[in-house]
N, C-alpha and C positions, 0 to 999 in steps of 0.2 A: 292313084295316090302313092303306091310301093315306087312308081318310077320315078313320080317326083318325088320321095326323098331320098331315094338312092339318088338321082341326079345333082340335090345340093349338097350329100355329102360328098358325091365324087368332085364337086366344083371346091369344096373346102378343104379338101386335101391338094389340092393345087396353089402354089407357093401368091400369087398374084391374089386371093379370092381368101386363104385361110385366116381366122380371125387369129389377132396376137396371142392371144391363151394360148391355142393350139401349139403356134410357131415357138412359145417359150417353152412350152414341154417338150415337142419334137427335141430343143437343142439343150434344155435343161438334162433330158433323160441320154441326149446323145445316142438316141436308135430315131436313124431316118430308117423308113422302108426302103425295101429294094428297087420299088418301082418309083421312087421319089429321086427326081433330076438334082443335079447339083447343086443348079441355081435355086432350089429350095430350101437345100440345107445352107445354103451361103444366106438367104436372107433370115431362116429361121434364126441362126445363129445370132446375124445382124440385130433382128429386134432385140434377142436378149442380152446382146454385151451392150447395149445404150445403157444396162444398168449398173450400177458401182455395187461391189460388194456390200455396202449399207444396207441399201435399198433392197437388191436383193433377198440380204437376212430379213428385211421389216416386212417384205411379203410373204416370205415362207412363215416368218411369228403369226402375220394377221394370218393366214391359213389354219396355222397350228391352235393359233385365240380360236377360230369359230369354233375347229374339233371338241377344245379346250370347254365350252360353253354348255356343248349339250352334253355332257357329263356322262355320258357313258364309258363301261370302262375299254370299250372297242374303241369310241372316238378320242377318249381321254390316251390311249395306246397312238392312235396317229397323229396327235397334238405333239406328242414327245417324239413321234419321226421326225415331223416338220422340223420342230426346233433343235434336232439332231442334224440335220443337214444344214440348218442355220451355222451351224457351230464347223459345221466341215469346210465352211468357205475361205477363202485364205484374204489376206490382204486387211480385214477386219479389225478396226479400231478399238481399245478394250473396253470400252464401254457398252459400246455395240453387242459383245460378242458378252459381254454380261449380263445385257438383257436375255438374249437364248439363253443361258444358264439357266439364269430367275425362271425363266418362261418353262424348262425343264423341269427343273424343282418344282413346281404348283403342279406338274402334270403327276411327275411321281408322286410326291405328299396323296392326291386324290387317289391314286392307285395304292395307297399306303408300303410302297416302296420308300420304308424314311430313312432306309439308310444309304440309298441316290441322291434321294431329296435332298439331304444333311451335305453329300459330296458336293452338288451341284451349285450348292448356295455357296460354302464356302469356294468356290470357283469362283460365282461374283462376285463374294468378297475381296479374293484376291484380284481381279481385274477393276474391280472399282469397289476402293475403300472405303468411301461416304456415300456410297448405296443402303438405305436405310431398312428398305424391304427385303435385301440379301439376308442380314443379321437377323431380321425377323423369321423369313423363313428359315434359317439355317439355325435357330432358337429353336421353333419349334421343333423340328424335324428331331432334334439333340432331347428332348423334351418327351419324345414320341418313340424314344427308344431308352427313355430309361439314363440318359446322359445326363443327371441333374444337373451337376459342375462346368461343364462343357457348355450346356444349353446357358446357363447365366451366365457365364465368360462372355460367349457371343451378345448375349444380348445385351450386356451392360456397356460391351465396347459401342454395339451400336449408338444407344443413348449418346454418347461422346463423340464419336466418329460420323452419325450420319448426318446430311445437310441440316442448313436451319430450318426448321419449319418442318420438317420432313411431317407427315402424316404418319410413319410408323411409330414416332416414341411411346405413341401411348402402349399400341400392339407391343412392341421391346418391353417396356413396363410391365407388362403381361404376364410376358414371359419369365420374367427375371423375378416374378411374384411365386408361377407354377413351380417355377425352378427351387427358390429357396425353401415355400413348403414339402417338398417330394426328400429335399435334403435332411430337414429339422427332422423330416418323421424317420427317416433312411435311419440318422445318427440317433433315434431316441431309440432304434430297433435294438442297433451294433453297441449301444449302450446296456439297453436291459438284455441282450444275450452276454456280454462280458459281466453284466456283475450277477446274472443267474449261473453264470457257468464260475465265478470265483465263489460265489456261496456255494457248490456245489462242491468244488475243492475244498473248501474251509471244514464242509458240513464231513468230506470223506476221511479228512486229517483228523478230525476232532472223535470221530467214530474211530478211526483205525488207534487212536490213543487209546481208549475206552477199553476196546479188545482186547489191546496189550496188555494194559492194565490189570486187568481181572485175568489174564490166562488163556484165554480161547482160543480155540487152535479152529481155524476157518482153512478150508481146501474146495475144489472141485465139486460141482452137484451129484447127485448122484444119477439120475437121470434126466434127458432131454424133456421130459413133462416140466421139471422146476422152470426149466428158459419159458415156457410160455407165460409163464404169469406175472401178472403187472409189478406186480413188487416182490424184490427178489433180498432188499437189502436190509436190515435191522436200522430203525428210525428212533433218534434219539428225541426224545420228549422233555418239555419244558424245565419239569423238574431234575433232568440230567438221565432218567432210569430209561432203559430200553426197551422197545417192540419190537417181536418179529416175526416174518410170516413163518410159519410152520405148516410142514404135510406131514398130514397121519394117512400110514399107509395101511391098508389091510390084505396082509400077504398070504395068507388063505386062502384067499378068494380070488388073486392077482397072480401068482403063480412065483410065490418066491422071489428070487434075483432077479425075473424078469425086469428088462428097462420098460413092457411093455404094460405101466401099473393101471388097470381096469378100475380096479376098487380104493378110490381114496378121496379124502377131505381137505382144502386148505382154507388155514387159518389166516387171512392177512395181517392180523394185528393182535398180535399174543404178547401180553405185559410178561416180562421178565418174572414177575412175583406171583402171578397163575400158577398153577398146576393141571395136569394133564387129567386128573378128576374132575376139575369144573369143569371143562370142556369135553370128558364123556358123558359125563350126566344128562348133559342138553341133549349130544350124539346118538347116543348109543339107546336100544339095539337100532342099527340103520334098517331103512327101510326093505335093501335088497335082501335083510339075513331070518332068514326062515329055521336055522334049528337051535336057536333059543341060548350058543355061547356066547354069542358077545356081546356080555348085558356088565352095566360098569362095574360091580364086584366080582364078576369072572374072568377077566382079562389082565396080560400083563402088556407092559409097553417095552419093548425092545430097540436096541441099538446093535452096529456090529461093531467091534475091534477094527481098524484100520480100511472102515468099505470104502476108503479112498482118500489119497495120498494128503498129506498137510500142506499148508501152506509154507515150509519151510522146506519141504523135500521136493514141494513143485519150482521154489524158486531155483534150488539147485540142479533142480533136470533141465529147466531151462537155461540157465547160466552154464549149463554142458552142449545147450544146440538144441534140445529137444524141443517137438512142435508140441503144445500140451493144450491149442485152440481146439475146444471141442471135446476136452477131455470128459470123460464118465467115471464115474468110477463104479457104475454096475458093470462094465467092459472088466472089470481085473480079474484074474483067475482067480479060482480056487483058495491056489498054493501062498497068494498073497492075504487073503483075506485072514482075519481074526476070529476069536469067538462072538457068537451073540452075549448078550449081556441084556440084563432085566434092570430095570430102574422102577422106583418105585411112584405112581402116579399121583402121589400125596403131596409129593418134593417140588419146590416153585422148580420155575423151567432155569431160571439162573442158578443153582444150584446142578443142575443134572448139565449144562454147558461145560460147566469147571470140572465137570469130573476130567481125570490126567488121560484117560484113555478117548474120551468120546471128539471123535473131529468132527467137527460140524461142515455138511456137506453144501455149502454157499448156505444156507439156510438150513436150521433144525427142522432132521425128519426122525420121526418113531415109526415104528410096526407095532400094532396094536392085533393080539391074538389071542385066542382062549389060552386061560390058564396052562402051563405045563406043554404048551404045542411050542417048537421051534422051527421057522424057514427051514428045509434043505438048504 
């Protein structure tokens, strides 16, 4: 049995005996073997120039369709060979050479290569303008990357452009459906971020007048703990008065200047007209403090003198070149700082803001400590 079929392959590789398949490959691929006489490649050749460039691309397409069929993404990968070398043939009329485009395009689309796909179709398009399925695929592909505008340009032209009757208008239709919704919602997005970000403007001018208004001298946080927290900014409320977040620091316990504050409370939403008694009364004594100072009538609340620079001596460092991203102002020496200062916890918090000396550091902080004790 091994002899005979070694025998009819040996008769099939003999130029008189090989079936046509064979002999178009031999001269498609252009590797005769070495033991293969001349007169073989002269007819292999023979068979395949009887065919015209047309013909040729339509057998390497039907090749590329079966690939194309069984959907895998390895066959779906030599589908788009086929119609790759379709497309390398010269001589090809442009319609012809439109269909290998098209026929490229469905193999990328399925590979989700859409942005091949997208090039391929507008290929057909350009070689045949009333191709109705070019615009379709070249729709979708446009559609399949996010190109709303793009994807209904083409497909709208198709509608107009491709034959009568075409079978795609409904598909173009389709498309030019996906397209305009993906648009409406795109523009209702770029809408609601432009007038969330102008209320946001509006909301920052309208506060920064308020400030000015009353005196408040706003600078630098004082430490990198304030940036973590969700709300960093005083929120003006219905009736025009102010909230704003405050940290009570307990520096006692925390170790003074340290930026590294261990022991403290924030307040996100502290009315202007509180005072720092209501809010120890609930606090205090916390749970960590075991010797019995910091209970609400033994404590004072503290502030320092200048623990970090105003908003009007930051803008002039800056307007001198200064990088000031990132500033602290528990980083300043010594020699710069002020004295502590005692406020009295009775006083609303809009009151104790206006004082001439206290800068508020992006948001109102106190040190809250036993009677008569002052930070280092």
């Amino acid at each position: 049995m091994d002899e005979q079929n070694a025998m009819e392959e040996s008769w099939e590789d003999m130029p008189l005996f090989a079936d046509e398949g064979y002999l178009k490959k031999v001269a498609k691929d252009e590797q005769v073997p070495e033991d293969m006489s001349d007169s073989f490649a002269m007819l292999s050749h023979l068979v395949y120039d009887e065919d015209t460039p047309a013909e040729v691309s339509e057998q390497l397409r039907e090749k590329g369709n079966s690939q194309f069929k069984i959907g895998t993404k390895y066959s779906l990968k030599r589908a788009a060979e086929h119609y790759t070398k379709a497309l390398e043939l010269e001589d090809l009329e442009p319609e012809v050479k439109s269909l290998a485009y098209l026929n490229r395009a469905a193999a990328e689309m399925k590979l989700e290569n859409f942005g091949k796909a997208l090039a391929d179709a507008k290929m057909a398009i350009s070689l045949d303008s009333s191709n109705g399925k070019a615009y379709w695929r070249a729709a979708k592909a446009a559609n399949s990357v996010g190109r709303w505008q793009e994807a209904r340009d083409l497909a709208s032209s198709g509608i107009i452009l491709a034959r009568k009757g075409s079978v795609s208008i409904p598909l173009l239709k389709s498309e030019v459906k996906v397209a305009k919704k993906n648009l409406t919602r795109d523009l209702e997005k770029i809408t609601a971020v432009q007038k969330n970000e102008e209320e946001k403007d509006n909301r920052a001018k309208e506060l920064s007048k308020i400030l000015v208004e009353r005196g408040l001298q706003i600078g630098p946080p004082l430490f990198s703990q304030q940036l973590k927290y969700p709300t960093q900014e005083p929120k003006i409320n219905s009736d025009g008065s102010l909230s704003y977040p405050v940290l009570i620091v307990y520096p006692s316990y925390s170790g003074g200047d340290s930026d590294q504050v261990t022991q403290s409370d924030f307040i996100e939403d502290f009315h202007e007209m509180q005072t720092l008694s209501e809010f120890l009364q609930v606090m205090l004594p916390p749970p960590w403090e075991t010797s019995g100072e910091l209970l609400p009538d033994r404590v004072d609340a503290l502030y320092r003198e200048k623990w970090t620079i105003s908003g009007g001596e930051m803008e002039e460092r800056i307007g001198l070149g200064e990088d000031l991203e990132g500033y602290l102002g528990s980083t300043r020496g010594r020699d710069e700082l002020g004295s502590w200062k005692s406020v009295s916890v009775d006083k609303p918090l809009f009151e104790i803001l206006a004082l001439a000396d206290y800068i508020t550091p992006k948001f109102p902080v106190f040190y809250i400590v036993p009677k008569g004790y002052r930070p280092p």
